[in-house]
ZAZAGU-643195 format. One record per atom (N, C-alpha, C): x negated, y, z. Coordinates in steps of 0.02 Angstrom, whole numbers, padded with zeros to 5 digits, always signed. Atoms other than C-alpha are relative to their C-alpha. Layout:
N
XYZ/...
***
This chain:
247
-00010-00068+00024/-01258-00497+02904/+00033+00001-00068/-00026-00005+00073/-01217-00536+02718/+00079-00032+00028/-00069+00015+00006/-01062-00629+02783/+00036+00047+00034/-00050-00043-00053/-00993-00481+02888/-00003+00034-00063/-00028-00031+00040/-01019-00375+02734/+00042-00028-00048/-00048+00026+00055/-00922-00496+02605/+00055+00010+00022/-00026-00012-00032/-00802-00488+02745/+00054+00047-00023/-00007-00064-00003/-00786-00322+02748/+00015+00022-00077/-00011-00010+00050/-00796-00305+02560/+00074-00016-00022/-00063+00058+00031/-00641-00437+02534/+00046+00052+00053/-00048-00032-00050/-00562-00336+02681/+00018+00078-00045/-00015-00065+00053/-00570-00159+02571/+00038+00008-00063/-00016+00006+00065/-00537-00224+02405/+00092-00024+00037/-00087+00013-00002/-00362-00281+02482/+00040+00052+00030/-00020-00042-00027/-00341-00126+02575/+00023+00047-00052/-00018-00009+00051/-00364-00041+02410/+00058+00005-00045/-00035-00003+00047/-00266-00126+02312/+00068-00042+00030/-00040+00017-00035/-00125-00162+02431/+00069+00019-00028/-00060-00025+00039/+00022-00065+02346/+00017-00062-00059/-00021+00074+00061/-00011-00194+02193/+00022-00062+00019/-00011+00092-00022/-00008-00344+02285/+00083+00000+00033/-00058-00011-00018/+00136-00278+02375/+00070+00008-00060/-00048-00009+00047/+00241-00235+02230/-00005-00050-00039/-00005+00053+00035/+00191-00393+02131/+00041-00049+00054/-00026+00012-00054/+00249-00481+02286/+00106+00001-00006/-00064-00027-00023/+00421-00391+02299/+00030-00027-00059/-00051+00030+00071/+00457-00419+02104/+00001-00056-00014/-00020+00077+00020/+00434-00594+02110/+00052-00019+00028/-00068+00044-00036/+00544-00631+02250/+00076+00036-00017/-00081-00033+00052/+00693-00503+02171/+00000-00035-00072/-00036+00047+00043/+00693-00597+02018/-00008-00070-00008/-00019+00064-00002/+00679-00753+02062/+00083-00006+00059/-00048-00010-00027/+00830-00695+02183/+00037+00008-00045/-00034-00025+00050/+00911-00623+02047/+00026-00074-00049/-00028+00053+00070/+00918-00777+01937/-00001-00062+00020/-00022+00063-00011/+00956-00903+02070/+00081+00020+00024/-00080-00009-00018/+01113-00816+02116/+00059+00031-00060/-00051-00028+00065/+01163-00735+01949/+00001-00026-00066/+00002+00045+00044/+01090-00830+01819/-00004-00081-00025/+00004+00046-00001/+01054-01000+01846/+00073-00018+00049/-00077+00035-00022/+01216-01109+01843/+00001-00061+00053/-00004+00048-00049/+01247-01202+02004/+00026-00064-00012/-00018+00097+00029/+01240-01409+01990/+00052+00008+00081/-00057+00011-00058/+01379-01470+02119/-00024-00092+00011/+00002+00065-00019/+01342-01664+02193/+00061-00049+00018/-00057+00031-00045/+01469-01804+02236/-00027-00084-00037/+00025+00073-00029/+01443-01988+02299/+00059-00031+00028/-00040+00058-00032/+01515-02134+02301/-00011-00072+00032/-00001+00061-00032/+01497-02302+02419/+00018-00065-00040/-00015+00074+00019/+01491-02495+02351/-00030-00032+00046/+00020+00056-00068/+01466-02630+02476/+00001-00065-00067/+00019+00090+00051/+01389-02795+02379/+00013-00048+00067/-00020+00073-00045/+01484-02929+02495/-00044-00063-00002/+00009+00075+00004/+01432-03093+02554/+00044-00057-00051/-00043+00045+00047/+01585-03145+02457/+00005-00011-00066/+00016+00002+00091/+01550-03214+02272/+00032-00080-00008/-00029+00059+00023/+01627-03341+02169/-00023+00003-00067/-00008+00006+00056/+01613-03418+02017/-00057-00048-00006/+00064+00039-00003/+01423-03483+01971/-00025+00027+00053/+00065-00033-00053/+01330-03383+02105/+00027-00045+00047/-00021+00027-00050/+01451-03468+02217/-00018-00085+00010/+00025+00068+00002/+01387-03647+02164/-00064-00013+00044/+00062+00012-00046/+01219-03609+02249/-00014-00003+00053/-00020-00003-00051/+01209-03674+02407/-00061+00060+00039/+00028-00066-00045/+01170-03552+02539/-00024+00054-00011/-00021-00080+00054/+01213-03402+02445/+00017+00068+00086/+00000-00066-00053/+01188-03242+02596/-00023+00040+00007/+00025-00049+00000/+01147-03113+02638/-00048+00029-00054/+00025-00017+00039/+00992-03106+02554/-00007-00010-00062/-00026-00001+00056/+01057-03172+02421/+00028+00045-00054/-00027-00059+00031/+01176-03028+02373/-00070+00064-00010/+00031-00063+00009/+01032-02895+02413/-00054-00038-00049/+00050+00020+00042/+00920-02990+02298/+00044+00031-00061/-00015-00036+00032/+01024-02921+02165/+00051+00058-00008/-00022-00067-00021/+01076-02761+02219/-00042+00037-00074/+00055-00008+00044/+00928-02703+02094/+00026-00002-00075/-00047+00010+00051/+01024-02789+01966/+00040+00042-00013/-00073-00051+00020/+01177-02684+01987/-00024+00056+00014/+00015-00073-00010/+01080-02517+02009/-00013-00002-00084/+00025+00001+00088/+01022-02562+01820/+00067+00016-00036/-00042+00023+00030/+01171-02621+01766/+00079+00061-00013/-00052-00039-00011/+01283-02468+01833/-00031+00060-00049/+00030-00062+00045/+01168-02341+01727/-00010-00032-00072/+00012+00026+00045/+01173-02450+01582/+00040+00028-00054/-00029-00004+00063/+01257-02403+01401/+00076-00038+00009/-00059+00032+00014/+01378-02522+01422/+00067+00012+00049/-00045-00012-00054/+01462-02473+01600/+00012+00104-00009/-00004-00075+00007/+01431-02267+01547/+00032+00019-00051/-00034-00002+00051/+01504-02290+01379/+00088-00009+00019/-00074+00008-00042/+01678-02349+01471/+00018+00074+00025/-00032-00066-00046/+01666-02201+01591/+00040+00053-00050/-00023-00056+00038/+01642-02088+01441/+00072+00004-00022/-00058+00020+00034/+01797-02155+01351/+00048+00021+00034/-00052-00028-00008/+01893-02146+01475/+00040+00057+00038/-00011-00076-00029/+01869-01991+01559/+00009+00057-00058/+00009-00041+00063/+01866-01922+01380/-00057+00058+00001/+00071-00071+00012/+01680-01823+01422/-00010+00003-00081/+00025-00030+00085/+01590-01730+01281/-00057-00017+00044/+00068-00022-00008/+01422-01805+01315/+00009-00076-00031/+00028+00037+00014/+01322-01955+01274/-00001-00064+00061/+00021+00028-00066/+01280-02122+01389/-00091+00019+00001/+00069-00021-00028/+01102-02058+01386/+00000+00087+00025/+00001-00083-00034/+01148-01877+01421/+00058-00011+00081/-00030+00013-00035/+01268-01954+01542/-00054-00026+00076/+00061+00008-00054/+01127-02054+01626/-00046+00059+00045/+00057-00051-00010/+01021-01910+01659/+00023+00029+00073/-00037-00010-00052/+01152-01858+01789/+00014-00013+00066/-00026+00065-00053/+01188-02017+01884/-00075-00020+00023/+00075+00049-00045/+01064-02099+02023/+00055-00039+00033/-00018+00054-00042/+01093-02263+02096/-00049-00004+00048/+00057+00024-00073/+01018-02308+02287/+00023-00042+00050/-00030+00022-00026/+01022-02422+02389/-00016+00021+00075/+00006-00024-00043/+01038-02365+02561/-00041-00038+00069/+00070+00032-00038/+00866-02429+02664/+00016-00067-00023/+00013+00069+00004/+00859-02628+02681/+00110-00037-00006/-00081+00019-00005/+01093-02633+02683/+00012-00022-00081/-00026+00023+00043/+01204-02695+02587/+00031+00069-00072/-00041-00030+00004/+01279-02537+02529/-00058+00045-00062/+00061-00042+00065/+01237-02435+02353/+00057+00054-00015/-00027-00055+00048/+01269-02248+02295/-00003+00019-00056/-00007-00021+00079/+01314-02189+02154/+00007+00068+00002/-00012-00058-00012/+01281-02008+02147/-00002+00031-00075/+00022-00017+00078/+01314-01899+01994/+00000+00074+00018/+00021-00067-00001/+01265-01704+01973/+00046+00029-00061/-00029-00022+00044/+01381-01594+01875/+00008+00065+00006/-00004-00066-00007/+01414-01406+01852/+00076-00002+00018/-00064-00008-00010/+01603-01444+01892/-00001-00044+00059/+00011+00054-00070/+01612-01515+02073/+00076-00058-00003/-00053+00014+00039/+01783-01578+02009/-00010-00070-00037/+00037+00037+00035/+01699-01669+01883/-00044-00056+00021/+00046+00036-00030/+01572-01747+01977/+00026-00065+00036/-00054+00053-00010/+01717-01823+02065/+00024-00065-00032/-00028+00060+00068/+01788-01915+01917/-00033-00042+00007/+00043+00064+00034/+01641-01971+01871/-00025-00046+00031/+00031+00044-00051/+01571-02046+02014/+00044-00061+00037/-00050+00074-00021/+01736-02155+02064/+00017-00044-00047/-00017+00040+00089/+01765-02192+01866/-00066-00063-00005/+00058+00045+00017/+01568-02273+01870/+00014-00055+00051/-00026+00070-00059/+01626-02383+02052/+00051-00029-00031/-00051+00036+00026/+01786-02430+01964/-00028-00037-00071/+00013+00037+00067/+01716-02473+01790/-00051-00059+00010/+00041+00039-00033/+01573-02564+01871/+00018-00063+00027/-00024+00070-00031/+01675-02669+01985/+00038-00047-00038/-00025+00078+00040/+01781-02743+01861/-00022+00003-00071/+00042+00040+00080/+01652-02762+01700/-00027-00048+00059/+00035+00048-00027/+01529-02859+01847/+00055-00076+00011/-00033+00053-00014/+01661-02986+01867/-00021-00051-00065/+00002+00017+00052/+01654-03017+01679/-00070-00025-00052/+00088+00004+00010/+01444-02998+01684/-00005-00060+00012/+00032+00042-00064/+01406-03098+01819/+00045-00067+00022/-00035+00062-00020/+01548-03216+01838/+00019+00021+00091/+00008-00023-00043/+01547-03135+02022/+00060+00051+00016/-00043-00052-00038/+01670-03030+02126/-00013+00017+00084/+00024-00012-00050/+01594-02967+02274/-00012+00079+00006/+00020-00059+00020/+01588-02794+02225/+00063+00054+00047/-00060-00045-00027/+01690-02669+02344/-00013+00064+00014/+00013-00064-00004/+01714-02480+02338/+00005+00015+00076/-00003+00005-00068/+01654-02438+02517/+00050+00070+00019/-00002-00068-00026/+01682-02235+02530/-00002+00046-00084/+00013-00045+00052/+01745-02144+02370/-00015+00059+00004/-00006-00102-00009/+01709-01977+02320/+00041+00036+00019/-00024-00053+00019/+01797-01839+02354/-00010+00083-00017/+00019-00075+00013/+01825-01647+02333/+00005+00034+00060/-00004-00041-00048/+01789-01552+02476/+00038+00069-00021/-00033-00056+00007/+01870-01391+02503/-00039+00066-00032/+00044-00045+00040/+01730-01276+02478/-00077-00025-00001/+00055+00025+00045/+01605-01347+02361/-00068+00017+00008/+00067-00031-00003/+01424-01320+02397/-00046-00020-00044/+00073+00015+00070/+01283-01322+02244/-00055-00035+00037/+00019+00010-00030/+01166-01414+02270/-00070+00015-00008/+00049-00024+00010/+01040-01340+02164/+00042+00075-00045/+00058-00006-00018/+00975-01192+02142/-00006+00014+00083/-00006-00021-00056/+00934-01149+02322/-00033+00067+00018/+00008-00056-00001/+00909-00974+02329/-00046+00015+00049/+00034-00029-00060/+00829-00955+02511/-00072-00034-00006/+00072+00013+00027/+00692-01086+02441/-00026+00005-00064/+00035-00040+00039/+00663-01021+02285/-00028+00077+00016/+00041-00080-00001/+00626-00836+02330/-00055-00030+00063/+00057+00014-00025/+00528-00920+02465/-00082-00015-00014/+00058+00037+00033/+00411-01005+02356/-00011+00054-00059/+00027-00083+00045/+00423-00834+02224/-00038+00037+00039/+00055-00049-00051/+00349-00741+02387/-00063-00023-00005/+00085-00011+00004/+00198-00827+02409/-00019-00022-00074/+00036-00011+00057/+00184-00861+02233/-00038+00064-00027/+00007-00053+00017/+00203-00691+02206/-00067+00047+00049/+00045-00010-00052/+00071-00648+02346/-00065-00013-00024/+00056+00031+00006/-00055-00767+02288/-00015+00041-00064/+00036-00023+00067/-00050-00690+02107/-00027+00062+00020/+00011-00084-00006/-00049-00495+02175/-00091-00016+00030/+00062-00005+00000/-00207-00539+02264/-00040-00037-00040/+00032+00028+00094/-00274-00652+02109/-00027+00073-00027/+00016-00056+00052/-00261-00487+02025/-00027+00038+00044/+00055-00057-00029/-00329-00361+02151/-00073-00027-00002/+00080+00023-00005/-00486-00469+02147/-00012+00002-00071/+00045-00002+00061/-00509-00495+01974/+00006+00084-00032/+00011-00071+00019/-00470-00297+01933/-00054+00043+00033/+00069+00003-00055/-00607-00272+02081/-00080-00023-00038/+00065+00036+00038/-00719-00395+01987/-00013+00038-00061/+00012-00049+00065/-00691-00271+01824/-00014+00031-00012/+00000-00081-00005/-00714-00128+01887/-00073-00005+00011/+00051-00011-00013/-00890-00088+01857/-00009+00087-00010/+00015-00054+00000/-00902+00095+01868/-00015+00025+00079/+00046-00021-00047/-01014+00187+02013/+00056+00039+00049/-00047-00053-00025/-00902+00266+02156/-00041+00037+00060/+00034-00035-00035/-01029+00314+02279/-00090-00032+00017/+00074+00018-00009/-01196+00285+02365/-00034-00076-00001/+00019+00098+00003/-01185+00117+02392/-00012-00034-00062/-00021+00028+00029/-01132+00069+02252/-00097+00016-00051/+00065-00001+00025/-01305+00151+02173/-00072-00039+00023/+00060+00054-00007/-01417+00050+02283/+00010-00051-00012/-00013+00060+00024/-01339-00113+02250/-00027-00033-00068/+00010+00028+00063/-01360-00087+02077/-00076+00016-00029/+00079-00024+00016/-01542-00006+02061/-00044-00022+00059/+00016+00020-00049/-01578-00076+02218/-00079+00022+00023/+00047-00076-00015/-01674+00100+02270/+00040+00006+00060/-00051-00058-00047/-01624+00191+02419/-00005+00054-00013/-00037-00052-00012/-01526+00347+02423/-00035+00052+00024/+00038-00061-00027/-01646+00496+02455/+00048+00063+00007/-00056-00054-00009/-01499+00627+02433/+00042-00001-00046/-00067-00008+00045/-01336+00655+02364/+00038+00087-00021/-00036-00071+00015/-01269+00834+02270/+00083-00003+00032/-00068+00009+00010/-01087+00858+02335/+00052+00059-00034/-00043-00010+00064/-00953+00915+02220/+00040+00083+00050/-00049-00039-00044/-00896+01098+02274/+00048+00029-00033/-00068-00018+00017/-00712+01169+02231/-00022+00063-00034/+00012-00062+00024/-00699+01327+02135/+00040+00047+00087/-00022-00027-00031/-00595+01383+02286/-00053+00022+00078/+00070-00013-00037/-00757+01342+02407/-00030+00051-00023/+00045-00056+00027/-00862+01449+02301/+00032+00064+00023/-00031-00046-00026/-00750+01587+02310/+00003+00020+00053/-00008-00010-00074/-00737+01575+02499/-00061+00012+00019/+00056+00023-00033/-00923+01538+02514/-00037+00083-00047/+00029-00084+00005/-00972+01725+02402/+00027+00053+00020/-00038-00042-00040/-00833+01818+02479/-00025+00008+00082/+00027-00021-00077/-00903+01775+02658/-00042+00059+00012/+00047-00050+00007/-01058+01883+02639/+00022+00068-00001/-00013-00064+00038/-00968+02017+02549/+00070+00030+00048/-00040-00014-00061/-00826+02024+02716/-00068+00034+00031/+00029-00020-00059/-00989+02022+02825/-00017+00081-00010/+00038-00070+00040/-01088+02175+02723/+00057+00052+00028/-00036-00055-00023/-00929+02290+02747/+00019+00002+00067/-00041-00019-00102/-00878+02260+02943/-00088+00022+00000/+00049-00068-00054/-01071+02315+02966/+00001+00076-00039/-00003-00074+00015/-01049+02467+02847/+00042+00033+00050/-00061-00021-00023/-00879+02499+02950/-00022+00012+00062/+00016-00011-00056/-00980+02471+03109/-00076+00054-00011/+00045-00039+00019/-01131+02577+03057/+00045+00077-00003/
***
């Protein structure tokens, strides 16, 4: 019985205060709409392919039975080595950016693609253009400093970047941000109908007096209109004259 009325209680209080929840609701997901399509500046992505060959020379090549897992043993290596100061400092130079190699880093991810030979180089930029550059400039600067690292040449650009025709962002994503503003916005509206529920201590009817004096309800006065009254001393004073009229 107590759980059909909590029920029932939690069922009212949202019935209540349904407009709020609804309109907290609506304004989350319009401006988080609003400021993935008008204010927040779209990042653009582009990737480029290196294949770490079986083929190496120099010292690596002295060790016998240098294969396969050889090369992917330092794959790891060159994911370091391509985000490093010394291979991002080149790019900068000679792409002539305005940034930093640590504001540069921040950009760039290296991966290697499951258990293969094969590593991306992806960089994020607000110019999809850009992203371009940079991402064939880091495979090119890469492949021939590692020669000069490593003593090694095994390094080959598999699949450069390019520019597609029409560019797609890749953040923000508009259809999952207002997604995730909805039920944010959901969860808070009813957050708040409950705790304005929980605040509200003022008396609205009978119930609400036994709960709190926990008496029962012997009778209740109800509240009459001035326009009742009126209707309710005028009746009499209709009846009185239809019996003079019938008299």
């Amino acid at each position: 019985m107590e759980e059909t009325i909590s029920l029932r209680e939690l069922y009212e209080t949202l019935r209540k205060r349904l407009s709020l929840i609804v309109a907290i609701t609506v304004l989350a997901t319009a401006i988080s709409g609003v400021a993935s399509y008008f204010l927040i500046k779209p990042i653009y992505k582009s990737s480029t392919q290196i294949l770490v060959s079986q083929a190496a020379t120099g010292a690596l090549a002295s060790i016998a039975g240098l294969s396969f897992d050889a090369d992917a043993k330092y794959i790891e290596t060159y994911n370091v080595i391509m985000k490093s100061p010394y291979i991002l400092d080149q790019v900068i130079k000679e792409l002539e950016l305005d940034t930093t190699p640590e504001g540069l880093n921040g950009s760039v991810s290296v991966g290697q693609e499951g258990k293969s030979q094969v590593v991306t180089i992806s960089v994020q930029n607000a110019d999809p253009a850009q992203a371009v550059l940079i991402a064939n400039e880091i495979a090119k600067v890469f492949q021939r400093e590692i020669s000069k690292l490593m003593r090694i040449d095994n390094i080959h650009i598999l699949s450069p970047a390019e520019l597609p025709e029409n560019p797609v962002p890749v953040k923000p994503q508009p259809i999952l941000n207002m997604a995730i503003a909805l039920v944010v916005g959901l969860m808070a509206g009813v957050g708040l109908a409950f705790l304005l529920e929980y605040m509200d201590n003022t008396i609205k009817n009978e119930q609400d007096i036994e709960k709190l004096l926990e008496l029962p309800v012997l009778g209740a006065i109800t509240t009459i209109s001035k326009e009742e009254d009126e209707f309710t001393e005028e009746k009499p004073r209709r009846t009185r004259q239809a019996r003079g009229e019938t008299a």
